[in-house]
C-alpha positions, 0 to 999 in steps of 0.5 A: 829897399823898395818903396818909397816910406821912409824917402826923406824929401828936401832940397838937392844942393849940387856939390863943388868938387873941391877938397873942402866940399867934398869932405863936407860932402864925404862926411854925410856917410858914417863909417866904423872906425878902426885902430891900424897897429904894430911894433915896429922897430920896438915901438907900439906904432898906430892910426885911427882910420875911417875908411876901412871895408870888407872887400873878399870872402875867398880869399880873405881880404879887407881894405883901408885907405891912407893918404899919401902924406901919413908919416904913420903909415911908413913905420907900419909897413916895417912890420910883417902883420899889422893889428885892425882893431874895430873899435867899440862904443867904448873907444871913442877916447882911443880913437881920437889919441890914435887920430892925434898927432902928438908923439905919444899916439897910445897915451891912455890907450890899453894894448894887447900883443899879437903874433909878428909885430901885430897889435891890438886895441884891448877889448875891441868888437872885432880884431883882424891879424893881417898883411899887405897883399897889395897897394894901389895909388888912388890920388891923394891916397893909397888904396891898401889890400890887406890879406887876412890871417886871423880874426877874433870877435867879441860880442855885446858891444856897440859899434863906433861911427864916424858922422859929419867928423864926429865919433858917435856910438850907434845905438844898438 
C-alpha cells in the first residue's frame, strides 16, 4: 500500500453525522454477504447480513452485527448453533429474499440441514457452524460473537459484495 500510483484524486465532501448521511457514507464500503440460519421451534428461520468479519483465529471467532429492531434475530437465538452461509455470485436472489420482509424468507431458496438447528444456503463458497459466545450493545446494534464449530469451503465461486445498496458479483 506504499506509494501513491493508484491514489485517485477529487474533491473531499465532509460528512453530516446523521443516519442517512452516514448510510450513504457506510455504503461507499462493499462488503460480503451472508445467510444467518436455523430451525427454530420447526421453522427454517433466516436474514441476509452485510456486516459479517472474521475477528480470532485461537479461538475460532467471526462477528455479525444486528440491529436492535430485528424481529428475525429473537427467533435465531432459540436455536443452539446457527448456520453462516457466505453466499456466492450465484446468490444474489437468495440474498434478497433472505433481506425481505415477506413471511416466507426462504421462497425459491434452496437449503441444506446442519447439526443442532443450524442451516445452510446450498451451494455457498464458505459455511460456518456456529454459536453465540457473547453479545454486545453498540448503539442501534448488537454487536454479536459467535464462536466457531465447523467450517466447510467450496471452491470456484465468485464472491457476492454489497456497494452503494446494491448486490454485485466481483469479478474474479
Amino acid at each position: 500500500m506504499e506509494g501513491r500510483g493508484d491514489v485517485m484524486t477529487g474533491t473531499a465532501i465532509p460528512v453530516a453525522l446523521d443516519p442517512q448521511a452516514l448510510r450513504g457514507a457506510f455504503a461507499l464500503h462493499p462488503s460480503g454477504v451472508v445467510a444467518v440460519c436455523a430451525i427454530a421451534a420447526g421453522e427454517r428461520v433466516g436474514m441476509a447480513v452485510s456486516s459479517f468479519v472474521p475477528v480470532s483465529l485461537e479461538p475460532a471467532l467471526v462477528a455479525i452485527c444486528i440491529h436492535n429492531t430485528s424481529s428475525t434475530w429473537p427467533k435465531l437465538l432459540c436455536s443452539e448453533e446457527l448456520g453462516i452461509s457466505v453466499l456466492g455470485a450465484g446468490h444474489a436472489g437468495a440474498a434478497r429474499t433472505l433481506a425481505s420482509r415477506s413471511s416466507d424468507r426462504f421462497d425459491g431458496v434452496e437449503t441444506e440441514p446442519g447439526p443442532a438447528g443450524a442451516l445452510f444456503i446450498a451451494g455457498s463458497p464458505m459455511t460456518l457452524q456456529v454459536s453465540v459466545h457473547d453479545i454486545v450493545a453498540a448503539g442501534d446494534h448488537q454487536l454479536v460473537l459467535l464462536a466457531v464449530r465447523d467450517a466447510t469451503v467450496r471452491d470456484g465461486h465468485a464472491p457476492l459484495v454489497f456497494h452503494r445498496s446494491e448486490l454485485r458479483p466481483l469479478a474474479r
